[in-house]
Backbone as JSON, one array per atom type, in Angstrom:
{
  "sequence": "XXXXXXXXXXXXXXXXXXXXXXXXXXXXXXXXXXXXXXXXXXXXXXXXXXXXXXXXXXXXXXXXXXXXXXXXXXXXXXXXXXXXXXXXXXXXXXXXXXXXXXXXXXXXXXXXXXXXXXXXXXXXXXXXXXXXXXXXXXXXXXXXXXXXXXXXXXXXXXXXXXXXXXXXXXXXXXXXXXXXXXXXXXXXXXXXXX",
  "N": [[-47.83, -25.57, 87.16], [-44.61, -26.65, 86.68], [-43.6, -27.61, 83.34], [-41.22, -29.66, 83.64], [-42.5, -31.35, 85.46], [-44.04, -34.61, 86.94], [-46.34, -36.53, 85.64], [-48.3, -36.97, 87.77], [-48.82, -35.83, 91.09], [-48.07, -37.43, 92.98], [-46.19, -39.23, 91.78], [-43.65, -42.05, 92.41], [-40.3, -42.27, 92.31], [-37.04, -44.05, 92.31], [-34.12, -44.01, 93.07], [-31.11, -45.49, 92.14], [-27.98, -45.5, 92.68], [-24.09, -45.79, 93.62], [-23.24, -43.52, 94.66], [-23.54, -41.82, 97.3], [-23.42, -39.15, 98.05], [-24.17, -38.13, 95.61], [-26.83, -39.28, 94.92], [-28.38, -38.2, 97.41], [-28.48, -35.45, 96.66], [-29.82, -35.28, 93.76], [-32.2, -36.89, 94.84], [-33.38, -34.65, 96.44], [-33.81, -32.47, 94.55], [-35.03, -34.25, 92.82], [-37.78, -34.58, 94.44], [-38.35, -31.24, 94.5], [-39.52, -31.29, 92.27], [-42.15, -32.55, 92.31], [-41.61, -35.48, 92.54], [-41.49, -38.42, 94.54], [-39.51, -40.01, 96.22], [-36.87, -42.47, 96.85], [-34.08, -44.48, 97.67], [-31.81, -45.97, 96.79], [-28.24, -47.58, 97.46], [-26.95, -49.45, 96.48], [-27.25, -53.02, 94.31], [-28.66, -54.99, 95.73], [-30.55, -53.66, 97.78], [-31.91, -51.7, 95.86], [-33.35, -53.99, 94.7], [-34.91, -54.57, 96.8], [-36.21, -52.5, 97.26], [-37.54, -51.71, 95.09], [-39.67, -54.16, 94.48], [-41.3, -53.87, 97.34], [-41.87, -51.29, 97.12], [-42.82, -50.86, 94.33], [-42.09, -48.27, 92.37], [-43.09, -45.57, 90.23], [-40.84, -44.58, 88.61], [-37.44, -44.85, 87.3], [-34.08, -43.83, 88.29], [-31.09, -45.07, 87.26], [-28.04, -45.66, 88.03], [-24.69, -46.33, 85.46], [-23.21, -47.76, 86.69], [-22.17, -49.73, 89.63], [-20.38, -49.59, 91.85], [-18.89, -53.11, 92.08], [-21.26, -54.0, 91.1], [-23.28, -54.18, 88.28], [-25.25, -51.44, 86.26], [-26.65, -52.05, 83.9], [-27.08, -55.13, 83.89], [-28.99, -55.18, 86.32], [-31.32, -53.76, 85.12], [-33.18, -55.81, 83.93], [-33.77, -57.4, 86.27], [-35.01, -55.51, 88.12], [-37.1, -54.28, 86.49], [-38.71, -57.02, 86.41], [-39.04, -57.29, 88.93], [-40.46, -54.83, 89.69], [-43.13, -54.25, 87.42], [-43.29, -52.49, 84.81], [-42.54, -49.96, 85.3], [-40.49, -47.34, 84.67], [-37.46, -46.98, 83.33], [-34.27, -45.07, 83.84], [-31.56, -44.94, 82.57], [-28.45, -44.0, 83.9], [-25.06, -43.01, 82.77], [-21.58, -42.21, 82.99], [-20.42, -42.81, 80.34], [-20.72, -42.74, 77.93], [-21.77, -44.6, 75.62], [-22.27, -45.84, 72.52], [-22.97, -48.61, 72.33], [-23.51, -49.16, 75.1], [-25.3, -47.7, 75.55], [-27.38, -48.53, 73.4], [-27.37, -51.56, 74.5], [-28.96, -51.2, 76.74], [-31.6, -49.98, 76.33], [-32.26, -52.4, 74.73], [-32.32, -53.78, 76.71], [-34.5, -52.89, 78.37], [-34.79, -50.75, 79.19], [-36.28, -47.51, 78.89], [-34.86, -45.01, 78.7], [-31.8, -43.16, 78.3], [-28.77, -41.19, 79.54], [-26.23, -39.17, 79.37], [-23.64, -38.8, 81.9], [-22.66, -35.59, 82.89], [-25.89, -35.06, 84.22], [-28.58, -32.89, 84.51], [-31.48, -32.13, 87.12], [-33.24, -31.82, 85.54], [-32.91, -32.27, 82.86], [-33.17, -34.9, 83.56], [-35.94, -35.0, 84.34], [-37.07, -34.37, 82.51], [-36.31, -36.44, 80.34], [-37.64, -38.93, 82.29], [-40.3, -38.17, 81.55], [-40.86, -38.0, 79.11], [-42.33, -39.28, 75.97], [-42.4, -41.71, 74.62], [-40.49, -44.44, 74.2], [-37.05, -44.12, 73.96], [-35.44, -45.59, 70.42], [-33.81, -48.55, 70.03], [-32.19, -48.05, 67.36], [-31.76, -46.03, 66.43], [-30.08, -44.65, 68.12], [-27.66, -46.04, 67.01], [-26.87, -44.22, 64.96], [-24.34, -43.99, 62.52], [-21.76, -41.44, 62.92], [-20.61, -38.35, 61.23], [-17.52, -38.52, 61.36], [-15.11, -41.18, 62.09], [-15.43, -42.96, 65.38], [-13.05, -42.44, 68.62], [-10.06, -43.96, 68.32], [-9.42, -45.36, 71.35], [-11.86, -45.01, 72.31], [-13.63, -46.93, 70.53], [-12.13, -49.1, 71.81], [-13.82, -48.55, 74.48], [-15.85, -49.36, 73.94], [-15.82, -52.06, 73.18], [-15.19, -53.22, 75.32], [-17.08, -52.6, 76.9], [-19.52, -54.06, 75.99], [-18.61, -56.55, 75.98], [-18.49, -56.88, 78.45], [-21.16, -56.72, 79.05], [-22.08, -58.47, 78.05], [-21.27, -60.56, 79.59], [-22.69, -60.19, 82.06], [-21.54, -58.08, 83.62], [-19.57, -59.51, 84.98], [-16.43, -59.08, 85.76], [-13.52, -60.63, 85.76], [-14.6, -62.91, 83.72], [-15.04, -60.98, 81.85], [-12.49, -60.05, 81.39], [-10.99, -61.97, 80.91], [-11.92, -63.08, 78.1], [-11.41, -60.73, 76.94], [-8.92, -61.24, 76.94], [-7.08, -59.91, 78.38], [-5.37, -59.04, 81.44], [-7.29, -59.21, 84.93], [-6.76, -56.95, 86.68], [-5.92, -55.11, 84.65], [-7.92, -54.34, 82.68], [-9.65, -53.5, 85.12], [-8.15, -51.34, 85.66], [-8.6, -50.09, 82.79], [-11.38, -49.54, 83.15], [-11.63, -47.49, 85.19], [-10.38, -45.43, 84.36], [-11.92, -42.2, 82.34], [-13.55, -42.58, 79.33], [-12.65, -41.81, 76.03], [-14.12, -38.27, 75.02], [-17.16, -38.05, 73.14], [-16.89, -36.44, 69.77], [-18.9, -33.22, 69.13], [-21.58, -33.02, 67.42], [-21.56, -31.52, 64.17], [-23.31, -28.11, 64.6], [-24.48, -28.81, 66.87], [-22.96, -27.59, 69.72]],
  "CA": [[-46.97, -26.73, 87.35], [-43.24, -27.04, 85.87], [-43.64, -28.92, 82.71], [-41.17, -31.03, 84.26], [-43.0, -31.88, 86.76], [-44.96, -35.62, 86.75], [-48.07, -36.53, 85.15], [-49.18, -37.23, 88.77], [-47.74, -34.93, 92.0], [-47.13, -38.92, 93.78], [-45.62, -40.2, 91.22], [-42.65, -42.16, 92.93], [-38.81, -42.21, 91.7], [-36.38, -45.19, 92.68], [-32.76, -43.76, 92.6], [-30.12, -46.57, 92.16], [-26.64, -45.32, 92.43], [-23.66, -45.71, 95.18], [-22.67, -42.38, 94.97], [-24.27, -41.05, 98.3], [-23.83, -37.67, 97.98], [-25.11, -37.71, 94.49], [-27.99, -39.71, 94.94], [-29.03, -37.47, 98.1], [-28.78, -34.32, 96.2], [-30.84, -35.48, 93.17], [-33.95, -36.81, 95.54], [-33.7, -33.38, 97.38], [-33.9, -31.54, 93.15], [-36.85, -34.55, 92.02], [-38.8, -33.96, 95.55], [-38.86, -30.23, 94.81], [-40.24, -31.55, 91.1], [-43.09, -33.39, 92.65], [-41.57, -36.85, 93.17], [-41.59, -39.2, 96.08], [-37.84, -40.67, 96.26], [-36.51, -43.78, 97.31], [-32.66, -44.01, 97.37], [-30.5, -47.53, 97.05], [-26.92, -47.49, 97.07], [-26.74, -51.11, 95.63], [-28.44, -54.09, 93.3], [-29.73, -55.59, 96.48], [-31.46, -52.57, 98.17], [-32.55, -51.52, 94.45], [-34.96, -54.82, 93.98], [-35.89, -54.46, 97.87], [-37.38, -51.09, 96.99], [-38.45, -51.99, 93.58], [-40.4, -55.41, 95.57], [-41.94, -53.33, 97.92], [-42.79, -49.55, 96.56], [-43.06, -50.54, 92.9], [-41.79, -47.29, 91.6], [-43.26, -45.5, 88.6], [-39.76, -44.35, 87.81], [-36.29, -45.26, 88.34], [-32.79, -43.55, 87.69], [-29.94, -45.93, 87.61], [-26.41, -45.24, 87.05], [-24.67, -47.59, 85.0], [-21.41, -48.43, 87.55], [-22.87, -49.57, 90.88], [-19.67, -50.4, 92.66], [-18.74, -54.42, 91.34], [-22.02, -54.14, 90.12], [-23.37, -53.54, 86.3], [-26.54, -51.27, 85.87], [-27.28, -53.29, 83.07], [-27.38, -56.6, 84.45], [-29.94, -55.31, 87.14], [-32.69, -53.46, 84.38], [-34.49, -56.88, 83.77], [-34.28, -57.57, 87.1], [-35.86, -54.36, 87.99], [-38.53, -54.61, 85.55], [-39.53, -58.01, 86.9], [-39.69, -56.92, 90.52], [-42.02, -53.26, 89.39], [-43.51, -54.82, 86.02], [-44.16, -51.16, 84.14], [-41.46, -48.99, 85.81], [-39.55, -46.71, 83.7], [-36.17, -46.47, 83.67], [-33.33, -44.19, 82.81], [-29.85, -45.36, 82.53], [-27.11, -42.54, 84.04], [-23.83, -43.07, 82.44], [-20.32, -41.43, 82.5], [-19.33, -43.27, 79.68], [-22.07, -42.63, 77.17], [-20.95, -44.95, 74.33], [-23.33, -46.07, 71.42], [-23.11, -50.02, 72.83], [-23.89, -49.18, 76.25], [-27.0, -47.36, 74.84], [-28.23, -50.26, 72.68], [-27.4, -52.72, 75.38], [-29.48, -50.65, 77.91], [-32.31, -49.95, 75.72], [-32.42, -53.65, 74.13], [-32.6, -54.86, 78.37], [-35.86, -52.85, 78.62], [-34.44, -49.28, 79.84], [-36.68, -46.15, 78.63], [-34.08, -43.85, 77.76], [-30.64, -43.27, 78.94], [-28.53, -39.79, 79.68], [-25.15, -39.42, 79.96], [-23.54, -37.61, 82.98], [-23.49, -34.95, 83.85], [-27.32, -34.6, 83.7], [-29.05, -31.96, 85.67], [-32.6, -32.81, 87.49], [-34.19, -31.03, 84.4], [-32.51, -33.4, 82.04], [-33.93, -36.35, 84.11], [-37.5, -35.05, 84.44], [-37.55, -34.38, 80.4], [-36.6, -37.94, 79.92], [-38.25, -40.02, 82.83], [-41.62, -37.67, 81.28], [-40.83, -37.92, 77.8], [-44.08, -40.35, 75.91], [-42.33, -42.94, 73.95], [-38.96, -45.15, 74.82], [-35.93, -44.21, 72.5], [-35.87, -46.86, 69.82], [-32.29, -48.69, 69.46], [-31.98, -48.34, 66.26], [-32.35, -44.48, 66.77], [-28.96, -44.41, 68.97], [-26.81, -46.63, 66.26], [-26.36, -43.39, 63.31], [-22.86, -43.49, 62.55], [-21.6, -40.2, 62.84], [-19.86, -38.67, 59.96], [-16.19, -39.31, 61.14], [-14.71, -42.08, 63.04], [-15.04, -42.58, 66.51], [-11.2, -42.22, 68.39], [-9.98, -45.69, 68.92], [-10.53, -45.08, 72.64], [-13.67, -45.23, 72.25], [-13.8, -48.37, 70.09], [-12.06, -49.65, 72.24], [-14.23, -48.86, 75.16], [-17.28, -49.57, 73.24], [-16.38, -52.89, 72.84], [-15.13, -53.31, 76.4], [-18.28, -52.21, 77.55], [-19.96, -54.72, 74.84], [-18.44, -57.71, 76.95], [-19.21, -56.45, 79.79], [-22.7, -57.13, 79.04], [-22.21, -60.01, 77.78], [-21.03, -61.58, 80.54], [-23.36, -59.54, 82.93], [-20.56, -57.14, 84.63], [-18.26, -60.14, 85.52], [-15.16, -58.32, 85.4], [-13.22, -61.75, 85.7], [-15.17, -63.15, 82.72], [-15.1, -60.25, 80.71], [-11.25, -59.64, 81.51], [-10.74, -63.19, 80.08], [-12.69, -62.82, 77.08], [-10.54, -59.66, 76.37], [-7.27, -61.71, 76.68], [-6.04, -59.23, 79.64], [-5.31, -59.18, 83.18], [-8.11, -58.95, 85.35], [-6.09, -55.77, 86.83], [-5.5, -54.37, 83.63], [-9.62, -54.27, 82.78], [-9.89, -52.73, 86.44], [-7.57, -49.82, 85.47], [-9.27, -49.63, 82.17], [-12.77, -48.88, 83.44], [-11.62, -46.36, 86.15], [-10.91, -44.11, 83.33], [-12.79, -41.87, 81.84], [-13.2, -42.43, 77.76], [-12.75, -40.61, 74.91], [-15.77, -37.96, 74.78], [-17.3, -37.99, 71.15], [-17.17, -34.94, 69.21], [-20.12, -32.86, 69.31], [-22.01, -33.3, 65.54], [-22.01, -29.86, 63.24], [-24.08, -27.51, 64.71], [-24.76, -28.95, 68.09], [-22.12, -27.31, 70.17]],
  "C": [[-45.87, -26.73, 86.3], [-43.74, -28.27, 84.86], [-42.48, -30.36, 83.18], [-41.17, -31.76, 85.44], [-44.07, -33.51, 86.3], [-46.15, -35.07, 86.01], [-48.62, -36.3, 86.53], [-48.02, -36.46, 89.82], [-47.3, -36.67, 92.88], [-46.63, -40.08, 92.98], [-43.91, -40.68, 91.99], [-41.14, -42.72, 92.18], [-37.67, -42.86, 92.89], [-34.9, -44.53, 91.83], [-31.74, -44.78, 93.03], [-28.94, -46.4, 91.92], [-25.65, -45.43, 93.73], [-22.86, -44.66, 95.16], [-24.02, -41.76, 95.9], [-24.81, -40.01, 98.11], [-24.96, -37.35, 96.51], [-26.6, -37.87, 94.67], [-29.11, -38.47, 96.33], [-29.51, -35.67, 97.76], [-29.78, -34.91, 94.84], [-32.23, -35.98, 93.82], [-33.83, -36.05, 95.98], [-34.43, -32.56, 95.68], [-35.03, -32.59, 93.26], [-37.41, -34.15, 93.32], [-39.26, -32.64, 95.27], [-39.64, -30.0, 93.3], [-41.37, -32.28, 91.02], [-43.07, -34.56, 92.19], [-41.22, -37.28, 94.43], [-40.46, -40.18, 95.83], [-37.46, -41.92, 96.81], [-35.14, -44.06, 97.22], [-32.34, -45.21, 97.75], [-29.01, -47.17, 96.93], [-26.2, -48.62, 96.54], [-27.54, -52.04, 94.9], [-29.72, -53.76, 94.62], [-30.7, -54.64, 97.11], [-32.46, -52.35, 97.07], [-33.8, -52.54, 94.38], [-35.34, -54.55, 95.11], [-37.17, -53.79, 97.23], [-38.25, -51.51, 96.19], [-39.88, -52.78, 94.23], [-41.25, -54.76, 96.32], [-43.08, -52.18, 97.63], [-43.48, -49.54, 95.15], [-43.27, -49.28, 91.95], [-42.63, -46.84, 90.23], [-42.06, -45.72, 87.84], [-38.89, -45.24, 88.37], [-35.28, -44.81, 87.51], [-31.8, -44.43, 87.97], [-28.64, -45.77, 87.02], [-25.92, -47.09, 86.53], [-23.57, -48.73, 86.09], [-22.27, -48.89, 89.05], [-21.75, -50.59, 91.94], [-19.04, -51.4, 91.72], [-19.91, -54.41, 90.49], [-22.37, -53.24, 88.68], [-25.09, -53.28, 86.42], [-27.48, -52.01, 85.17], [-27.78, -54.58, 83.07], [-29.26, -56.36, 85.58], [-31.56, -54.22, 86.33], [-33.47, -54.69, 84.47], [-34.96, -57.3, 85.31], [-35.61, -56.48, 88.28], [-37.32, -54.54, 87.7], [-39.63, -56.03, 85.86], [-40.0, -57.53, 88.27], [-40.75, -55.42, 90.46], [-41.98, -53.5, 87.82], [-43.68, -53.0, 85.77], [-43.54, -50.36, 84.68], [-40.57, -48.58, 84.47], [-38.55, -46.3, 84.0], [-35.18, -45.93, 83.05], [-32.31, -44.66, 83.28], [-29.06, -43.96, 82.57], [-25.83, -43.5, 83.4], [-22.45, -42.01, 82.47], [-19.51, -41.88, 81.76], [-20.43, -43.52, 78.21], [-21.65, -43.1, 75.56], [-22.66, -45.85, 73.81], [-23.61, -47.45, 72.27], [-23.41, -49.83, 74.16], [-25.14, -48.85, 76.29], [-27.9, -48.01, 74.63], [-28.39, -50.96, 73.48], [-28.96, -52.44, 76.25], [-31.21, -50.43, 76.91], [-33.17, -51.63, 75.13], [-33.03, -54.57, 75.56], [-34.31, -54.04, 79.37], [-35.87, -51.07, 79.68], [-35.2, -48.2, 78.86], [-36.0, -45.31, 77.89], [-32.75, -44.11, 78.66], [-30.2, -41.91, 78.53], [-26.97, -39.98, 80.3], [-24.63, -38.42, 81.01], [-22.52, -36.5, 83.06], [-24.85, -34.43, 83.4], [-27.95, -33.87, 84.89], [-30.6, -32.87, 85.98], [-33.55, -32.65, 86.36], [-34.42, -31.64, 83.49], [-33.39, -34.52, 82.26], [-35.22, -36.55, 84.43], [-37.86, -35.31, 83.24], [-37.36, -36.11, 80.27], [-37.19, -39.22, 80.82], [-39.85, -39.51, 81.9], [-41.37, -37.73, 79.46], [-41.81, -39.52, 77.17], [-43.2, -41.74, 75.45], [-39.95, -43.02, 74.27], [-38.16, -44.53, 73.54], [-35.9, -45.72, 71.84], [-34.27, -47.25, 69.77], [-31.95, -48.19, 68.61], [-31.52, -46.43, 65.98], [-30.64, -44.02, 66.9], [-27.74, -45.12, 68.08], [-26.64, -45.47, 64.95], [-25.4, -43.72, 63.93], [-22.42, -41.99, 62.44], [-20.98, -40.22, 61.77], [-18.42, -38.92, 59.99], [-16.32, -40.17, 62.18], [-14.87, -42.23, 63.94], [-13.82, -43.39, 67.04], [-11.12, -43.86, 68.52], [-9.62, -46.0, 70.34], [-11.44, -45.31, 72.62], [-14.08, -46.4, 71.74], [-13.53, -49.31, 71.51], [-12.45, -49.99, 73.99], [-15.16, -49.22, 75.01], [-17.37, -51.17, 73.62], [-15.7, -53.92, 74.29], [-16.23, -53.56, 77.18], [-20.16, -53.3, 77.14], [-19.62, -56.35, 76.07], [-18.39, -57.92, 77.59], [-20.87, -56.97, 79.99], [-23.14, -58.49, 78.5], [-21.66, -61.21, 78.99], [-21.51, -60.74, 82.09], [-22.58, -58.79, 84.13], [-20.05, -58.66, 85.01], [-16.81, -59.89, 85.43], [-13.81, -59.78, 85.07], [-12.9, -62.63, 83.94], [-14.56, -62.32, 81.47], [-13.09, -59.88, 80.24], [-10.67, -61.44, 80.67], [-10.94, -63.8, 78.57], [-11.93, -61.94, 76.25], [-8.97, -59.98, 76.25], [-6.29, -61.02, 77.09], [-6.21, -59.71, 80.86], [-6.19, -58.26, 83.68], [-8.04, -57.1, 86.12], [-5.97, -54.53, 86.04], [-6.9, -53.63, 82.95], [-9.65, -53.25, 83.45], [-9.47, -51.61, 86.03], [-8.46, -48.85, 84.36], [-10.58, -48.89, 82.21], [-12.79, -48.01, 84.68], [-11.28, -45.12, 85.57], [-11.95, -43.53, 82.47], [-12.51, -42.37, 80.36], [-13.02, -40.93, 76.75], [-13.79, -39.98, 75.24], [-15.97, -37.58, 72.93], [-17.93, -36.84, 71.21], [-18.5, -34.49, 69.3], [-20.67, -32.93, 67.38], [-22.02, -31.82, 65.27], [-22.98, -29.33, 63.95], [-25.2, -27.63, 65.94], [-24.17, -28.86, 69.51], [-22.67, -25.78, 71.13]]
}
């Protein structure tokens, strides 16, 4: 058996993203890793499943359309008490981390993560700790990045309300919108991990 393969061959995996294609090619890769798949393309599907199958696992990207990954972990976790979940991101900033971690998420992986990636950390024993994911590196990060950090920061604070959060930030709701259809800065790789 592939070490990353389950503890158990029926252990079942709750994929929560609205990228179709993606989501249909990763349950085809975990299925051939001995999991049993379940595929949402939104919140509401997401707790169906959850409600119903009560997942061991669950991958969730963080963007889900209007909706905010983040916002829907607790809900998650209430509808399959003891489900483990991994946060996908393409925007893998320290505060999105913490947030996601602090709301009861397992681990988190930024994207692009292969199926290999996502077995090691749905199977990995103990949750990343916040505190873990807050080193400062040794230089700066760009001010891009600050300034998606802390974008991404009031975002969660006002549970993905783009509206909200665009008000909060003292821009146009438009101007937000543009902001989070780009990609960010990516942070340097540390000495000797390249």
């Amino acid at each position: 058996m592939s070490e990353n393969a389950p503890k158990s061959p029926s252990q079942s995996l709750l994929i929560v993203d609205d990228d179709t294609a993606f989501t249909g090619v990763l349950a085809r890769a975990m299925n051939v890793r001995g999991y049993t798949c379940s595929v949402a393309n939104n919140a509401t599907m997401a707790l169906q499943l959850a409600a119903q199958s009560r997942p061991a696992y669950c991958v969730l990207d963080l963007k889900l359309g209007e909706s905010n990954g983040l916002k829907l972990i607790p809900e998650l976790l209430r509808a399959a008490p003891g489900m483990r979940i991994l946060l996908l991101t393409g925007y893998a900033s320290i505060a999105t981390a913490v947030e996601a971690i602090k709301r009861g998420a397992h681990d988190y992986l930024a994207k692009p993560a292969d199926a290999d990636q996502i077995a090691r950390a749905l199977n990995a024993q103990a949750p990343r700790q916040a505190s873990a994911v807050t080193a400062a590196p040794d230089a700066p990060p760009p001010l891009k990045r600050l300034e998606w950090e802390h974008i991404q920061r009031i975002l969660g604070e006002t549970e993905g309300n783009i509206s909200e959060a665009a008000r909060r930030l003292g821009m146009h709701r438009r101007t937000l919108q543009r902001k989070l259809a780009k990609h960010p800065v990516r942070e340097r790789p540390a000495p000797g991990r390249e």
